[in-house]
C-alpha positions as CSV (number, residue, x, y, z in Angstrom):
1,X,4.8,-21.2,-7.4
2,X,3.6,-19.4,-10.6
3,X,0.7,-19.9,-13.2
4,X,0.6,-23.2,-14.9
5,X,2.5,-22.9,-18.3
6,X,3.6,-19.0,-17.8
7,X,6.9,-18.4,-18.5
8,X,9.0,-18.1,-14.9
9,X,10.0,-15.0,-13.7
10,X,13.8,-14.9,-13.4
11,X,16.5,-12.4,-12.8
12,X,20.3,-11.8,-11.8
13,X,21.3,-8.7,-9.9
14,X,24.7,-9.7,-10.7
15,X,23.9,-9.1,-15.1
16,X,21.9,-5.5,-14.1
17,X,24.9,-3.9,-13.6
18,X,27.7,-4.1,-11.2
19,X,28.6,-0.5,-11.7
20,X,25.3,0.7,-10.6
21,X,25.4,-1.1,-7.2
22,X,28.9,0.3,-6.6
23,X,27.5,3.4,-7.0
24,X,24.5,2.5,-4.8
25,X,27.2,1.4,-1.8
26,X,29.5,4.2,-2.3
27,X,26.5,6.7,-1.5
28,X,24.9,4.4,1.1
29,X,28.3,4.8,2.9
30,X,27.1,8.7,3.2
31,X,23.5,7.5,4.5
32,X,24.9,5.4,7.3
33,X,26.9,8.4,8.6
34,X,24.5,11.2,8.2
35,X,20.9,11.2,9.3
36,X,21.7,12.4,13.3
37,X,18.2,12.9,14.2
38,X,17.6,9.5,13.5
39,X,14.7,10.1,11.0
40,X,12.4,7.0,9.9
41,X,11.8,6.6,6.1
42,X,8.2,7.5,4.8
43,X,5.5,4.8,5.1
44,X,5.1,4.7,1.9
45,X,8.0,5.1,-1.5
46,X,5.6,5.2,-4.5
47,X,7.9,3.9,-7.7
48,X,6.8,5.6,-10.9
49,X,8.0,2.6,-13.1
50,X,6.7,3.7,-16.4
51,X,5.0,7.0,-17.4
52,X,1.6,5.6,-19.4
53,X,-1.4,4.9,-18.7
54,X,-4.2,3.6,-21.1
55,X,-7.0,5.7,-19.6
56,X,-7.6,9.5,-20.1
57,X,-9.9,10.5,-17.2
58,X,-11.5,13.6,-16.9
59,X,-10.4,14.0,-13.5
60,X,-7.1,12.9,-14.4
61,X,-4.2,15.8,-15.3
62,X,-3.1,12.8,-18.0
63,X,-6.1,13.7,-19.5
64,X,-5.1,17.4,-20.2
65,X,-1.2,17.4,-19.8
66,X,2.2,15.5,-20.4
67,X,4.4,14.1,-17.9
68,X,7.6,16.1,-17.9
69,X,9.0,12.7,-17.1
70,X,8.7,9.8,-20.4
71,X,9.3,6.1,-20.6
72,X,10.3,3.0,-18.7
73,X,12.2,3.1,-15.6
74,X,15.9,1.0,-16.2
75,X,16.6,-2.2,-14.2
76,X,19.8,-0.2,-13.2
77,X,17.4,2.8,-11.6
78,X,15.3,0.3,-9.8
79,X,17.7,-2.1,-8.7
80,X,19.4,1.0,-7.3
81,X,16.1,2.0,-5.0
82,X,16.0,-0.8,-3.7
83,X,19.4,-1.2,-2.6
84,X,19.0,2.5,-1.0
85,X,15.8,1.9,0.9
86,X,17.4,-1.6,2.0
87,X,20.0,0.7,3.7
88,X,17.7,2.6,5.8
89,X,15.5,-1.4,6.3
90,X,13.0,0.1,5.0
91,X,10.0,-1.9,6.1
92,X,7.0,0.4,4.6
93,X,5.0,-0.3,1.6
94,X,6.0,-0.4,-2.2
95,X,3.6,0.4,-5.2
96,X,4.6,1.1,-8.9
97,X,2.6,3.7,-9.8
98,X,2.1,7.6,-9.7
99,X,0.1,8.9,-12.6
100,X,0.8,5.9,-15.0
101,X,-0.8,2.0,-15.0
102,X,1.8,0.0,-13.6
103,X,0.7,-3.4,-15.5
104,X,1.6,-1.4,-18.8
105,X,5.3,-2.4,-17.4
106,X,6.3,-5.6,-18.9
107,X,8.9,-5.4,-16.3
108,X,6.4,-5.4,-13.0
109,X,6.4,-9.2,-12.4
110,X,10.2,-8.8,-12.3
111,X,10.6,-5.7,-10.2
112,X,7.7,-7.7,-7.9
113,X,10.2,-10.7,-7.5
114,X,13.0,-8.0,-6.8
115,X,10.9,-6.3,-4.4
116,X,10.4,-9.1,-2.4
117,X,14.1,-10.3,-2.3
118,X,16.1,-7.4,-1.0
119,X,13.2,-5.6,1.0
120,X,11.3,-8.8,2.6
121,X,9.6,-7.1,5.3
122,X,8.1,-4.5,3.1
123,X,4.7,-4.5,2.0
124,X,3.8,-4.5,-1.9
125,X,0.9,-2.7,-2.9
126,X,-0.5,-2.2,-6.9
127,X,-3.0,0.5,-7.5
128,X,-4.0,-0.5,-11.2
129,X,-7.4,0.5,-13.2
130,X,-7.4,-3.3,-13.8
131,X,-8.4,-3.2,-17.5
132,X,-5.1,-5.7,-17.7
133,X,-5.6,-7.6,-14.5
134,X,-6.6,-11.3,-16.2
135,X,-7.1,-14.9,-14.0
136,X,-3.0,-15.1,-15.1
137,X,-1.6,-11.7,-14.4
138,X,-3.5,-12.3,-11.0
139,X,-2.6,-15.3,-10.2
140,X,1.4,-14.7,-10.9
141,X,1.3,-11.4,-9.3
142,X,0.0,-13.0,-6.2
143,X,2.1,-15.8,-6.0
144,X,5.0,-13.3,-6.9
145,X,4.2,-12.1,-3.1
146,X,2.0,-9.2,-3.7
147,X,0.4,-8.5,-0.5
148,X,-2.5,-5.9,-1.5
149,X,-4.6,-4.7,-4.5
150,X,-6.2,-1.4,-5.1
151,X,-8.3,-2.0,-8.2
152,X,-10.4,1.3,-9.0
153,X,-13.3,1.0,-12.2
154,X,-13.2,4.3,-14.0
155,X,-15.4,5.7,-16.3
156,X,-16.1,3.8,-19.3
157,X,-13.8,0.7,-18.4
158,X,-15.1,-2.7,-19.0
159,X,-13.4,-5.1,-16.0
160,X,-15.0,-8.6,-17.1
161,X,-11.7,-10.4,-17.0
162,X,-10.9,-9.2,-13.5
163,X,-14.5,-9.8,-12.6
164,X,-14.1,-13.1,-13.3
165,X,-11.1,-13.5,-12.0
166,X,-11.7,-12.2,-8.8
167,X,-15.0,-14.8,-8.7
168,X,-12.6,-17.5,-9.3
169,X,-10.3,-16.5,-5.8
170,X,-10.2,-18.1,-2.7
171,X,-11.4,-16.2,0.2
172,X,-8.0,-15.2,1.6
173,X,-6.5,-14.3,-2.0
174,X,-10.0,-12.2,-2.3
175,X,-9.3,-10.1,1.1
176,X,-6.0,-8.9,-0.5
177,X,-8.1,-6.9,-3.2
178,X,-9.9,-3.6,-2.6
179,X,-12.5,-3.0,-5.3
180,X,-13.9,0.7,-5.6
181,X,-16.1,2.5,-8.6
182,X,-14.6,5.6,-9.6
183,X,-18.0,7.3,-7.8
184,X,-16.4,5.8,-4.5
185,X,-13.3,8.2,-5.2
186,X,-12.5,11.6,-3.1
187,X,-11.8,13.5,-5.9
188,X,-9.3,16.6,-5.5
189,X,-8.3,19.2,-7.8
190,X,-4.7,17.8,-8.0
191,X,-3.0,20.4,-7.1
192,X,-4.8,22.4,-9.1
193,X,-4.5,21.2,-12.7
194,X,-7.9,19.6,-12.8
195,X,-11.0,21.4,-12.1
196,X,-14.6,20.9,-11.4
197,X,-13.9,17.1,-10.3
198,X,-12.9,18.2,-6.4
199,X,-15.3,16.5,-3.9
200,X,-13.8,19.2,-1.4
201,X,-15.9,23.0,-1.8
202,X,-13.0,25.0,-0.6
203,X,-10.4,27.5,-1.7
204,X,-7.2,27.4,-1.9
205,X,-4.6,27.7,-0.1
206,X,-5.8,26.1,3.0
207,X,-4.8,27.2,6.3
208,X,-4.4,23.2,7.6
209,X,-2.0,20.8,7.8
210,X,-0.9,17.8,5.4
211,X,1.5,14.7,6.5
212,X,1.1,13.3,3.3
213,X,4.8,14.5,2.6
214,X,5.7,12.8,6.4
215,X,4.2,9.7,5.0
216,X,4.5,9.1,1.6
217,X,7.3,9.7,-1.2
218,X,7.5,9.3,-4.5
219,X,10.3,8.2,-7.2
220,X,9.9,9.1,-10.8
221,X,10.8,7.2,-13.7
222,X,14.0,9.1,-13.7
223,X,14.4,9.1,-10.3
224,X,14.2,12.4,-9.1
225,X,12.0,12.9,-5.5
226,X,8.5,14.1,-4.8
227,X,7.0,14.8,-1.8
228,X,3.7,14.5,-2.7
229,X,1.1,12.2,-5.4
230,X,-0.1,15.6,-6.5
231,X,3.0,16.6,-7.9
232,X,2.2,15.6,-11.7
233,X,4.8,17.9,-13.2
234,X,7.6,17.9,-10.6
235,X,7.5,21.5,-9.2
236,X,9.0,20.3,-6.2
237,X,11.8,18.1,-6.8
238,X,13.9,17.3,-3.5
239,X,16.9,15.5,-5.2
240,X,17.1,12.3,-7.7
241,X,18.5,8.9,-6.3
242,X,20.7,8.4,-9.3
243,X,22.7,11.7,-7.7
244,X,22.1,10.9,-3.8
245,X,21.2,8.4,-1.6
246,X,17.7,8.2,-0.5
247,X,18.4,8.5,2.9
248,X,20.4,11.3,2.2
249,X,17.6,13.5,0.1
250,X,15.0,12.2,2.8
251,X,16.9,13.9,5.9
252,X,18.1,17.3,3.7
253,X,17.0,20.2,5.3
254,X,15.7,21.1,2.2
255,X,13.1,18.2,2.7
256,X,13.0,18.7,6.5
257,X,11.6,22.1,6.0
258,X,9.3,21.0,3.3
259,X,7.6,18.7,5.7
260,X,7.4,21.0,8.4
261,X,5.8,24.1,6.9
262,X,3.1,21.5,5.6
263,X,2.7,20.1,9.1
264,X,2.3,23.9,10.4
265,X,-0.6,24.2,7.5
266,X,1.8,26.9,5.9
267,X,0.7,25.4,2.0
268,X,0.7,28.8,0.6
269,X,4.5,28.4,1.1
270,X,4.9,26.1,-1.8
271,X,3.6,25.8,-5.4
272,X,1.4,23.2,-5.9
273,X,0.2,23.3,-2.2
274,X,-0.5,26.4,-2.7
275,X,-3.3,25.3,-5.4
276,X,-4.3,21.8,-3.6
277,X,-7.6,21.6,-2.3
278,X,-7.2,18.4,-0.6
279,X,-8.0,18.5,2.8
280,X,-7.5,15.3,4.3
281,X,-4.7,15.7,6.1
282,X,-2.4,12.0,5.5
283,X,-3.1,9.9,2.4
């Protein structure tokens, strides 16, 4: 499979780094014998595999702040998530993204392919702004075993090339690609950094519940652990895969109690809950 006259994708996990997976048994080891109330992983990791993003939307912390977090997640680092979540058969989906544009990574199509070899029952998902998503990058991403595509139009963008791309699917390829303006967004106040976007008139800190920490997790480029999407500048950390296993950092009692108080609605108990405005309750 691939596009006519692209380059294959190729890649050995044996030249990423042997000393990286050793690590990545040693603590899996530690996964296999902990985790006694026989928690299940999140539906969702989130893999922050570079920090840009060639957009500066005003609804957007990027357009007003830095990521604490800078540059391009190492082979090493990913190949090492993987390996962790294929401990716990993790089955859920995998995107690339948290605040950056994922097809700014020249190493997606490879981490795609990677993906789909050690966790084959799990389902790939790339949220993009798809001012980069050509007929090609498409058609390779697809064939790669992409399963779904979030493609939002924000203000200002011009997505021609996709357009015409997406005109040029078959039916099937076109119902694994979900098309929204960036007027078809719920806008939220992310976690208070950005105001005067929120689509919710309410003050924080809410009195309700949120399972978005129950459902979703996210890895930063440097692998430390977020609870939450909203979480641009990492206030609350639970641990960083290069220092514990996945499994391990997902059933701490650290993160145990995290999720609970934001099942009970008790947001006020953490920073950037405290600020969020977003009242759906799961993502």
């Amino acid at each position: 499979m691939g596009v006519p006259g692209a380059r294959p994708v190729r890649f050995s996990k044996g030249a990423i780094c042997e000393q990286s997976m050793a690590k990545s048994r040693k603590m899996s080891d530690n996964a296999r014998k902990m985790n006694p109330k026989g928690l299940k992983p999140p539906l969702a990791v989130e893999i922050e595999i570079g920090s840009d993003c060639n957009r500066r939307c005003p609804y957007c912390p990027n357009s007003s702040f830095e990521r604490p977090e800078r540059g391009a997640m190492e082979d090493t680092l990913f190949l090492g998530i993987l390996k962790q979540l294929s401990d716990l058969n993790y089955e859920g989906r995998i995107s690339y993204h948290f605040f950056n544009e994922p097809l700014l990574s020249p190493s997606l199509s490879r981490f795609v392919a990677l993906t789909r070899d050690i966790l084959p029952r799990s389902r790939i998902e790339i949220f993009t702004n798809g001012t980069l998503l050509n007929q090609e990058k498409l058609r390779e991403l697809l064939d790669l075993g992409v399963h779904k595509f979030t493609v939002t139009r924000h203000i200002g963008s011009d997505l021609a090339e996709f357009e015409d791309a997406y005109a040029r699917l078959s039916e099937s390829d076109k119902g694994k690609i979900i098309y929204y303006s960036h007027q078809d967004l719920i806008f939220t106040n992310r976690g208070g950094l950005v105001q005067g976007f929120g689509s919710f008139k309410v003050t924080p800190p809410l009195d309700r519940p949120c399972f978005v920490p129950i459902s979703t997790s996210v890895i930063t480029v440097k692998g430390n652990v977020l609870p939450c999407f909203q979480d641009f500048l990492q206030r609350n950390v639970m641990g960083n895969v290069q220092e514990q296993h996945f499994g391990d950092i997902w059933a701490s009692q650290k993160y145990i109690d995290f999720r609970n108080r934001l099942r009970e609605g008790k947001r006020a108990a953490h920073s950037v809950c405290s600020e969020c405005d977003y009242i759906l309750v799961v993502s």
